[in-house]
C-alpha positions in Angstrom: 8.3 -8.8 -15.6 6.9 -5.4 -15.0 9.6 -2.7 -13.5 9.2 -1.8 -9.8 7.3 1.4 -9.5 8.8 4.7 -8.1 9.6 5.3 -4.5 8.2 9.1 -4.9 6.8 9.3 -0.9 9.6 11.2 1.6 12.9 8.9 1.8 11.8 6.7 -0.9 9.1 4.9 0.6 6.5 3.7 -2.2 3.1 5.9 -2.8 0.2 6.2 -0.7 -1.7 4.6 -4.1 0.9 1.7 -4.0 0.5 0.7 -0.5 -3.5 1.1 -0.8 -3.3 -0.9 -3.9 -1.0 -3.6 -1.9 -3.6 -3.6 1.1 -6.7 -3.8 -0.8 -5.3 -7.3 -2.7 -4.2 -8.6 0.7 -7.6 -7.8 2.4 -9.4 -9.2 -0.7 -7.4 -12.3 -0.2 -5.0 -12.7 -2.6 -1.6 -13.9 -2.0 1.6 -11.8 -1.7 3.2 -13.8 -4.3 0.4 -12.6 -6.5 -0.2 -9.4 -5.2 4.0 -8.5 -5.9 3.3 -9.3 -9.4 0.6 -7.8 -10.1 1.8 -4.4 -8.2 5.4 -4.6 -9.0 6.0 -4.3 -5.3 9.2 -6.9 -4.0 7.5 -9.8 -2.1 9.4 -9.0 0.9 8.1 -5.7 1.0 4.6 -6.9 0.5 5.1 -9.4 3.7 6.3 -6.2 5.5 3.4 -4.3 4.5 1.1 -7.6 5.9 2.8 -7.5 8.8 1.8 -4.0 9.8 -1.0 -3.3 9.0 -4.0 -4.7 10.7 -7.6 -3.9 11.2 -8.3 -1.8 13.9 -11.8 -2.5 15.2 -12.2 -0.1 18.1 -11.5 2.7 15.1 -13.2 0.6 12.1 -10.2 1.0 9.7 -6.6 -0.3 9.3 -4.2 1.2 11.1 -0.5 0.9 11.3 1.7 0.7 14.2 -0.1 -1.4 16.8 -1.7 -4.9 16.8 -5.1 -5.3 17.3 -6.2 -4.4 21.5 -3.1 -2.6 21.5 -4.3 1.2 21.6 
């Protein structure tokens, strides 16, 4: 089983590459079971990252912090 990658980012939150790595497997589908394997990324951090993130039309990119018709 592959080792967890570093927490580098400001108080030990995973990359910007690791959570665009996470996001693009989740948009192309694949499952977060998957997806934590083949990142290294804990599953219940990859259901987190599911969870808040979300595809903001009205901007044409994902955003963070809001759902959808919430800006």
């Amino acid at each position: 089983m592959p080792s967890t990658p570093p927490r580098n980012g400001p108080k030990g939150e995973w990359t910007t590459l690791t959570r665009v790595r996470v996001l693009t497997l989740l948009d192309m589908g694949i499952a977060q079971a998957e997806t934590s394997c083949q990142t290294g990324v804990p599953s219940p951090m990859v259901d987190l990252c599911s969870k808040t993130h979300w595809h903001c039309s009205r901007c044409n990119h994902t955003c963070s912090g809001h759902p959808p018709g919430n800006l």
